[in-house]
C-alpha positions as CSV (number, residue, x, y, z in Angstrom):
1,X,-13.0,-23.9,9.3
2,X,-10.2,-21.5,8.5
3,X,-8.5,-20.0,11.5
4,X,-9.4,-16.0,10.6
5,X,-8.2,-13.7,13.3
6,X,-7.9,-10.0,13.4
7,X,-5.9,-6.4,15.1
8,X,-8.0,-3.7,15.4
9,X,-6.4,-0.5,16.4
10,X,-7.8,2.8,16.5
11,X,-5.4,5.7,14.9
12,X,-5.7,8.1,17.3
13,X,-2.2,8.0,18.7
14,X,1.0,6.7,18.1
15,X,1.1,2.2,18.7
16,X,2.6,1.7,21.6
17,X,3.8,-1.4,23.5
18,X,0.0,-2.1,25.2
19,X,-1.1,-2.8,22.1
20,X,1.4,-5.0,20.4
21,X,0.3,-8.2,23.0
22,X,-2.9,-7.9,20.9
23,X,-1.5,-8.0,17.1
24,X,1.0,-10.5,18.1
25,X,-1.1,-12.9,20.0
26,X,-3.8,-12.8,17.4
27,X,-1.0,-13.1,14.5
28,X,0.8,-15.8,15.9
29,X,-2.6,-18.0,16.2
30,X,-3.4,-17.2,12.5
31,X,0.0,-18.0,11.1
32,X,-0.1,-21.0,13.3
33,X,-3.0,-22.8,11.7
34,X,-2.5,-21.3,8.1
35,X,-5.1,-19.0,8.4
36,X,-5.7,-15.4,7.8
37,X,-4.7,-12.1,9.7
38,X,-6.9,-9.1,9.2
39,X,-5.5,-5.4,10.2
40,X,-8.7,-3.9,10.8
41,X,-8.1,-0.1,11.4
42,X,-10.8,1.2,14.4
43,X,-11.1,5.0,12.4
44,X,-15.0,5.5,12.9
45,X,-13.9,8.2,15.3
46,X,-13.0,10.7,12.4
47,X,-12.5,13.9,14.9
48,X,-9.3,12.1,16.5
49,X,-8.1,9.9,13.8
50,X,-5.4,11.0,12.1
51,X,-3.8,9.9,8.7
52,X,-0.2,9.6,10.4
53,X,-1.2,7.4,12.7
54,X,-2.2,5.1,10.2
55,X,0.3,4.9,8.6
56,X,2.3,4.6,11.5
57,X,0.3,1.3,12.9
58,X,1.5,-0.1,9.3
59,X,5.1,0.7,9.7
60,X,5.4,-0.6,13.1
61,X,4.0,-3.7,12.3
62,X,6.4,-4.3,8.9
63,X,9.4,-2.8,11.3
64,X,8.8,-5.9,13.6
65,X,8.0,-8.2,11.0
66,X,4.0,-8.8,11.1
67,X,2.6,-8.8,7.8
68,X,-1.4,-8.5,7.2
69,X,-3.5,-10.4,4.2
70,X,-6.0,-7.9,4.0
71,X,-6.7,-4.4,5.6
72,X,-9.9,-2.8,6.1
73,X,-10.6,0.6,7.5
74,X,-14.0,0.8,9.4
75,X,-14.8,4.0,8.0
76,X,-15.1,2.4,4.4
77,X,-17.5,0.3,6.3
78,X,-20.6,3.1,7.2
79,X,-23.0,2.0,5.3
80,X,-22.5,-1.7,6.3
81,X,-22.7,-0.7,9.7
82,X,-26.0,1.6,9.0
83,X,-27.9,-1.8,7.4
84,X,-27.1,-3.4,10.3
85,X,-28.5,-0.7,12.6
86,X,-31.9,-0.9,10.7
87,X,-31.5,-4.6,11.4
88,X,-31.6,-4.3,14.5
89,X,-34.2,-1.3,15.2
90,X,-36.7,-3.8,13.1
91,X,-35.9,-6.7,15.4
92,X,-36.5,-4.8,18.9
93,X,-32.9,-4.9,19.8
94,X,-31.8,-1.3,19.4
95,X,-33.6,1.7,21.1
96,X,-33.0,5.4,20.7
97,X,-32.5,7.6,24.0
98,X,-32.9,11.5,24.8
99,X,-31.1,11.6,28.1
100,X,-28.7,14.1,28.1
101,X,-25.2,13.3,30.2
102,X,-26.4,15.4,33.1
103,X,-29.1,13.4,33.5
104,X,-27.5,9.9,33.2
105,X,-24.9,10.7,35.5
106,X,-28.0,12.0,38.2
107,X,-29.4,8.6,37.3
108,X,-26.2,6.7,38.8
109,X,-25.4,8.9,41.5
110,X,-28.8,7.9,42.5
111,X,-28.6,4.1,42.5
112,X,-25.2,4.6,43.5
113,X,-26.6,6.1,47.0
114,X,-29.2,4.0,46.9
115,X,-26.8,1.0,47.3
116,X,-27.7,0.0,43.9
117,X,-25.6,-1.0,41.0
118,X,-25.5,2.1,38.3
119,X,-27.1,0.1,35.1
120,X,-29.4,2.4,33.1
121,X,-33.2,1.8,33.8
122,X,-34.4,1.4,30.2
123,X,-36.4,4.4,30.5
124,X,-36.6,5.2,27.4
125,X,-38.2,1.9,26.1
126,X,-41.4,3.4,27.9
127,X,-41.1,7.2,25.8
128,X,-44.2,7.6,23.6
129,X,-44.1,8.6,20.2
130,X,-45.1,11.9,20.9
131,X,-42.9,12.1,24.1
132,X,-39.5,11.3,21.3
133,X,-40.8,14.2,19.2
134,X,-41.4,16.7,21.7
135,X,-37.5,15.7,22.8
136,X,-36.7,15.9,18.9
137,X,-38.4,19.6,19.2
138,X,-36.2,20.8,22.0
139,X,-33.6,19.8,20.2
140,X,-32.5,16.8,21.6
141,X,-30.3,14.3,19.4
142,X,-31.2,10.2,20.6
143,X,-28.7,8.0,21.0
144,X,-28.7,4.6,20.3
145,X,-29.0,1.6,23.3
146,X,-28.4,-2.4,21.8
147,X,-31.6,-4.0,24.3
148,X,-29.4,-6.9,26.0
149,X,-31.2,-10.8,27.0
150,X,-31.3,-10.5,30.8
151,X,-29.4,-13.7,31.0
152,X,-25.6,-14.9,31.6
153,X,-23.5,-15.0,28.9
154,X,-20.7,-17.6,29.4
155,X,-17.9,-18.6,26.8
156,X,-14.5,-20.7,27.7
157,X,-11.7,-17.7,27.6
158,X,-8.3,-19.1,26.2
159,X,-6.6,-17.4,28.9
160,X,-8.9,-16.9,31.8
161,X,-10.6,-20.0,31.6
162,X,-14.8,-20.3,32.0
163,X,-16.3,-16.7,32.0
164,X,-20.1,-15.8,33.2
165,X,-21.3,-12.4,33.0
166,X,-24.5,-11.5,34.5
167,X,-26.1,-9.3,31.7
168,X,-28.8,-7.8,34.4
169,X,-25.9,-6.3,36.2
170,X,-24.8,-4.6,32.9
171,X,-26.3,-1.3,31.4
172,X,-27.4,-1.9,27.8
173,X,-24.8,-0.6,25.6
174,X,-24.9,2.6,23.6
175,X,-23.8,1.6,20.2
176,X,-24.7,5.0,18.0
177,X,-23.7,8.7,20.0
178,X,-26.3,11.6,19.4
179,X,-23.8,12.3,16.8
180,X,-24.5,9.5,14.7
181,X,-21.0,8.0,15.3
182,X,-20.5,4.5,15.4
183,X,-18.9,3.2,18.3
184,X,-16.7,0.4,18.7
185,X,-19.0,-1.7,20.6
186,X,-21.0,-1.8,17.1
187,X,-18.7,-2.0,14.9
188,X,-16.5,-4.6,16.0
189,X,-19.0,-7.4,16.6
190,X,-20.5,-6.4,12.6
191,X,-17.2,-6.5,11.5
192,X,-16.6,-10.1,13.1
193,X,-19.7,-10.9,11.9
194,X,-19.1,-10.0,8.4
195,X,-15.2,-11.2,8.7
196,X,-15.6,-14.8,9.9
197,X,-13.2,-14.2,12.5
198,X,-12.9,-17.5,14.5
199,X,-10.1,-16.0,17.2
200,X,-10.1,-12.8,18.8
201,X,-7.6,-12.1,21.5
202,X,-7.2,-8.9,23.3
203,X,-7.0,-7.1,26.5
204,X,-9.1,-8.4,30.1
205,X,-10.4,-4.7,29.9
206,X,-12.8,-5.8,26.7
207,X,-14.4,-8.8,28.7
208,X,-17.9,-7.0,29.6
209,X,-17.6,-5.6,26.4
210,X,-17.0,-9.5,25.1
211,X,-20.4,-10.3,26.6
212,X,-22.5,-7.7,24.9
213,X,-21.1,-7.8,21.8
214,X,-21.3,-12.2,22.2
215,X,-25.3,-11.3,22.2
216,X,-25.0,-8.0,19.1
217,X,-23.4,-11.3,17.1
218,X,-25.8,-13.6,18.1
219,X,-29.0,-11.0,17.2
220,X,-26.8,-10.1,13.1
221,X,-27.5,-14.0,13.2
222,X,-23.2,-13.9,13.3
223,X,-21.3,-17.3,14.9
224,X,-19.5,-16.5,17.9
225,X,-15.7,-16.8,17.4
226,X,-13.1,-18.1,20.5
227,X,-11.8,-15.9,22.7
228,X,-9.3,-15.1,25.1
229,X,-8.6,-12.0,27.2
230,X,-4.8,-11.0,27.7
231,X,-3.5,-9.4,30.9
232,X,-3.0,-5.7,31.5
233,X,0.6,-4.8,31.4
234,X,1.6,-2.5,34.3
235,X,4.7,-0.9,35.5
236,X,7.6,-2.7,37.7
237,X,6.6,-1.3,40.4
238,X,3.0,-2.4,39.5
239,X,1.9,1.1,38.9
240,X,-0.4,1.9,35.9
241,X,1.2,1.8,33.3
242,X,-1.5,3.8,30.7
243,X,-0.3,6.8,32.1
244,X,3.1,6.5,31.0
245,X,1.8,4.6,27.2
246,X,2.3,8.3,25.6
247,X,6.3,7.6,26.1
248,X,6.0,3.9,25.1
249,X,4.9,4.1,21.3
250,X,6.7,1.7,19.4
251,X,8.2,4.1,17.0
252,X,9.5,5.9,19.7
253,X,11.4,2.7,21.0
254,X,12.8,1.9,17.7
255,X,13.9,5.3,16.8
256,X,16.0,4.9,20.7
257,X,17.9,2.0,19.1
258,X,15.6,-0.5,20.6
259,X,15.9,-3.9,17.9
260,X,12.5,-5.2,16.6
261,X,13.8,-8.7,17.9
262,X,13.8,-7.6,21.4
263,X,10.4,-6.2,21.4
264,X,9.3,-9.6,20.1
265,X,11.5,-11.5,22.3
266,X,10.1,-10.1,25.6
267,X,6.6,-9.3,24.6
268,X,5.7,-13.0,22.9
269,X,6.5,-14.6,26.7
270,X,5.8,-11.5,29.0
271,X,3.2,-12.6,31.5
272,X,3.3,-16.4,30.4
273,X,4.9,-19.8,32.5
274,X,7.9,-19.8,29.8
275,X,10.7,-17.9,29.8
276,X,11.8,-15.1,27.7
277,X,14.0,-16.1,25.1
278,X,15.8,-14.0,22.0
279,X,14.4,-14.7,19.2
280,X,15.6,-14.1,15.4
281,X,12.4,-12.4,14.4
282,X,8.7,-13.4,14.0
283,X,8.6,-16.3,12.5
284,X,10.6,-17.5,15.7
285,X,7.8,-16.0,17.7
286,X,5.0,-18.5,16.1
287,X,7.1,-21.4,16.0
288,X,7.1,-21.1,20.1
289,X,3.7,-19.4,21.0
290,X,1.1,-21.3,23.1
291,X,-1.5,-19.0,24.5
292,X,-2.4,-21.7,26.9
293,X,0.7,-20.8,28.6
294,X,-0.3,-16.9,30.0
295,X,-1.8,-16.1,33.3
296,X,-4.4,-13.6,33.5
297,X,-2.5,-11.4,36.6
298,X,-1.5,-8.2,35.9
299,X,1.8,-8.8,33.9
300,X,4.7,-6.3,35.2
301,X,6.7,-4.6,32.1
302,X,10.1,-2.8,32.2
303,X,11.1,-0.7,29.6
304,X,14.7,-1.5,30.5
305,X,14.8,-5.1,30.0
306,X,14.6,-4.2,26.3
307,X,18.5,-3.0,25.8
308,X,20.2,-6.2,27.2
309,X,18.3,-7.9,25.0
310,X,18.8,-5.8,22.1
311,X,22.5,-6.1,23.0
312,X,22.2,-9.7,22.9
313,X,20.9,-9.4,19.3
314,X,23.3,-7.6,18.0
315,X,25.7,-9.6,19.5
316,X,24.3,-12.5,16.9
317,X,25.1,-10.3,13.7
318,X,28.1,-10.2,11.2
319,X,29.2,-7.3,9.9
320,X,27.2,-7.6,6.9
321,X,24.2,-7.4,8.9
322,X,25.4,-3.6,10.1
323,X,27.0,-2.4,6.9
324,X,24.8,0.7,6.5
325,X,25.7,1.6,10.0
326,X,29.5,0.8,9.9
327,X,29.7,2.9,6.4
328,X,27.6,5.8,8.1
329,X,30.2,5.4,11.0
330,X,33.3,6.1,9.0
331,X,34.4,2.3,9.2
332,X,37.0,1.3,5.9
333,X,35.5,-1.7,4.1
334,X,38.4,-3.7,4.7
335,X,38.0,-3.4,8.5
336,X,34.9,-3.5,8.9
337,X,34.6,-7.7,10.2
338,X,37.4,-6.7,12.5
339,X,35.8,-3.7,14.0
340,X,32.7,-5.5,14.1
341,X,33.7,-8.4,15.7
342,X,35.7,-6.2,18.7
343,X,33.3,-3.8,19.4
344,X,29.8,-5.7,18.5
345,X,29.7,-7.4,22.3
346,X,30.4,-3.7,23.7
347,X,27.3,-1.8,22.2
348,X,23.7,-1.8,23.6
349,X,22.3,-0.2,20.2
350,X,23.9,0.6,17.2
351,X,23.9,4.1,18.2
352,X,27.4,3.1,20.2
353,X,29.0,1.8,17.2
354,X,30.1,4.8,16.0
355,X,32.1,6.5,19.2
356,X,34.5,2.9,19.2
357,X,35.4,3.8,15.1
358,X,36.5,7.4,16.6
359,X,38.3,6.3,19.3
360,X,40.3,3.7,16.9
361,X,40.8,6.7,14.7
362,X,41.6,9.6,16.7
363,X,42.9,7.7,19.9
364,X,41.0,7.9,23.2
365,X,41.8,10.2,26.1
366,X,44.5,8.3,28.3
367,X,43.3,7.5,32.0
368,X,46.5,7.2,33.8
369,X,46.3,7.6,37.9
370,X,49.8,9.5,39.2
371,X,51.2,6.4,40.8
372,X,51.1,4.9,36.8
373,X,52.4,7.8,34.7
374,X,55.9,6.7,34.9
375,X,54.9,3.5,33.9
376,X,52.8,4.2,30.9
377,X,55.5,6.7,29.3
378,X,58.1,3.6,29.8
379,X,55.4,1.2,28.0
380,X,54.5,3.6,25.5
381,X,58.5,4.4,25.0
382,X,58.3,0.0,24.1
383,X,55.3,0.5,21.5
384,X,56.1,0.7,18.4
385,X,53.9,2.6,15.2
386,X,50.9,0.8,13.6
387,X,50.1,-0.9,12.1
388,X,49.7,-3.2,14.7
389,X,48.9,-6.9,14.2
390,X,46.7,-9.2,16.4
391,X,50.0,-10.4,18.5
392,X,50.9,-7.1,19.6
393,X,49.4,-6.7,22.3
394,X,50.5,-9.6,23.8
395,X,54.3,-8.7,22.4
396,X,53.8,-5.5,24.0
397,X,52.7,-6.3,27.0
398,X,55.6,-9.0,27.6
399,X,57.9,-6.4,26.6
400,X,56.6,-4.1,29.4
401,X,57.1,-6.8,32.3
402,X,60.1,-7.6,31.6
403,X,61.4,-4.3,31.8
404,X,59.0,-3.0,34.7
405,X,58.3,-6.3,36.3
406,X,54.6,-5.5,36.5
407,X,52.3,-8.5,35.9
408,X,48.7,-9.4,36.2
409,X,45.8,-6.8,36.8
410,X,48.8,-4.1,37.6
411,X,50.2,-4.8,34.4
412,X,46.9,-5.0,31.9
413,X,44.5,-2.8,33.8
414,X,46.7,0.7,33.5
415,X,48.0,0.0,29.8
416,X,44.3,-0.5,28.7
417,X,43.2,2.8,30.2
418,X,46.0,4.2,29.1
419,X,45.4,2.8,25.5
420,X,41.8,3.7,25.1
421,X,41.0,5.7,28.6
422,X,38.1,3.0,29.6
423,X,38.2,-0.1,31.5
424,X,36.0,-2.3,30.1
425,X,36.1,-2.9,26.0
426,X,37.0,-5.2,23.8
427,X,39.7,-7.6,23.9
428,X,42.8,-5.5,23.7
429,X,44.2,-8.2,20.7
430,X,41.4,-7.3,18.8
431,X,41.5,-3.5,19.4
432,X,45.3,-3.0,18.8
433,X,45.1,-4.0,15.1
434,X,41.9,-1.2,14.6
435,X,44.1,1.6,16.1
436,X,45.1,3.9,13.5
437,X,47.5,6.2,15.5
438,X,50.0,5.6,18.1
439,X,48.5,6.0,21.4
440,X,49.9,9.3,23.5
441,X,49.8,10.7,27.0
């Protein structure tokens, strides 16, 4: 059978980094087997959908490399998802209801007190015809309840291992608001149906929702595909971390300077037993991913551990690889491997790149401590004008302790800070060649 897997995010807000364990896991497993990945956009909520956040789940996915076969949007899909309603309605399985929110939430606080377990009592399988219409008359809009098997329903999760939900101690599902809108709990399990999806991986939040919709497939006469329940990601501190999601959309990480590389580096191992290591871009990702190998504790994320890795990755490029950014930067062509391959272990995003070209340029602002002022006006009185070549520093420098006697840290240290006013950098060999001006006091 071909592997068919699916992502099916809803586009009312911005990705962010919860949702990318979903779309990666279930892309990886697709492109693994040579199969077929679905982007399946969750829009039957039309009040809070939005147009730009479509389009935004597309160009997050392209930006990190995640392409799709085919794309469906759920609310193309109504009328599918109405014939299956009637299906169901003829076959006993789905029951309108007039209770209004007030009273369902009476209804639990009740059980609740009662040391009961808040499931809904089926009340309204019992309304008569006539009971309906009077309801109908007041005004009352049903909705619409998916009649579950009191039974367990078990399955073999890919990363929590053997699963049993006791469906007795589970309320029978509203599928269809008083609206008319189709919920997610509907429309995903017709959709799989429909789809032939064999693999569906997603978060440990959806695993009651697994076990209803494992019985909606089985009464649309659908097969039942594998699947396997992702940890929750929370803070480092183990806070929550949906609370903070609103300043962890993905398009807000890459507009920071955060590299697509990183993201996939640290989210295709987060919360597995291997360790996280920088990848080159997805196809690096599916090469290495084995869902066998994640745990199903809460997995602890930190946006910070994104820059190093960044920096790491851009580390790994050639100037080539940055020319839009050294040309935006004010870098000459003919400089630009030089100045990339000084500064390119010295910047965290490629945002830095462009305060190193100024300070080649212009000259930094010297650093020189009291006791060192003397010194640095004799060192700079032994510097010639650029340009410089790569064994001027090194000329220079010997120059300066002969005549001062100065070696070592006492010798390097105050010339660099005097050269560029910072004390870490690039090599000073590589950076004397980049200077365009004579450095000053």
């Amino acid at each position: 059978m071909t592997t068919i897997t699916r992502f099916a995010p809803s586009p009312t807000g911005w990705l962010h980094i919860g949702n990318l364990r979903a779309a990666l896991f279930n892309y990886a497993i697709a492109r693994q087997n040579g199969g077929t990945f679905i982007l399946r956009i969750d829009d039957t909520d039309q009040e809070r959908s939005k147009p730009e956040y479509k389009e935004g789940v597309r160009d997050v996915l392209t930006w990190l490399g995640i392409n799709w076969d085919d794309t469906v949007a759920q609310s193309d899909r109504l009328e599918r998802y109405n014939a299956a309603r009637d299906q169901l309605i003829a076959d006993g399985r789905l029951y309108e209801c007039f209770e209004t929110p007030v009273e369902l939430d009476l209804k639990r606080k009740k059980q609740l007190n009662m040391g009961k377990p808040p499931v809904y009592d089926r009340a309204a399988l019992s309304l008569t015809e006539a009971q309906k219409q009077a309801y109908r008359d007041e005004g009352r809009r049903p909705h619409w309840r998916f009649k579950l098997d009191l039974e367990r329903v078990e399955w073999d999760d890919g990363i929590m291992g053997p699963i049993s939900i006791d469906c007795t101690s589970v309320s029978d599902p509203v599928l269809i608001k008083e609206t008319g809108q189709i919920l997610y709990t509907f429309a995903s399990p017709v959709d799989d149906v429909d789809m032939n999806i064999t693999d569906i991986v997603r978060g440990s939040d959806h695993v009651t929702n697994t076990a209803t919709q494992i019985q909606i497939m089985r009464a649309l006469g659908g097969t039942v595909p594998r699947f396997a329940h992702h940890s929750l990601l929370t803070g480092p501190q183990g806070e929550a971390l949906s609370k903070r999601l609103g300043t962890l959309a993905l398009r807000d990480l890459r507009a920071q300077g955060i590299a697509a590389e990183a993201v996939l580096s640290l989210m295709a191992r987060l919360g597995s037993s291997q360790p996280v290591v920088l990848v080159d871009g997805i196809d690096d990702v599916v090469k290495g991913f084995d869902i066998g190998t994640f745990g199903s504790a809460p997995t602890k994320f930190d946006f910070e551990d994104l820059w190093p890795l960044t920096a790491r990755h851009l580390a790994r490029l050639e100037a080539a690889d940055v020319a839009d950014t050294l040309d935006a930067a004010g870098v000459p062509v003919d400089l630009q491997p030089a100045f990339w391959h000084a500064v390119k272990g010295n910047v965290t995003k490629l945002d830095d790149v462009a305060p190193w070209w100024d300070l080649f340029r212009d000259g930094g602002t010297a650093v020189v401590a009291d006791e060192d002022r003397d010194f640095a006006a004799q060192a700079f009185d032994l510097l010639g004008d650029p340009p410089y070549a790569a064994d001027t520093w090194s000329d220079w420098t010997g120059r300066v302790k002969d005549a001062t006697g100065r070696k070592g840290k006492q010798l390097f240290m105050p010339l660099r800070l005097a050269v560029t006013g910072q004390a870490r950098g690039p090599e000073m060999a590589d950076v004397m060649p980049l200077l365009q001006k004579k450095p000053t006091l």
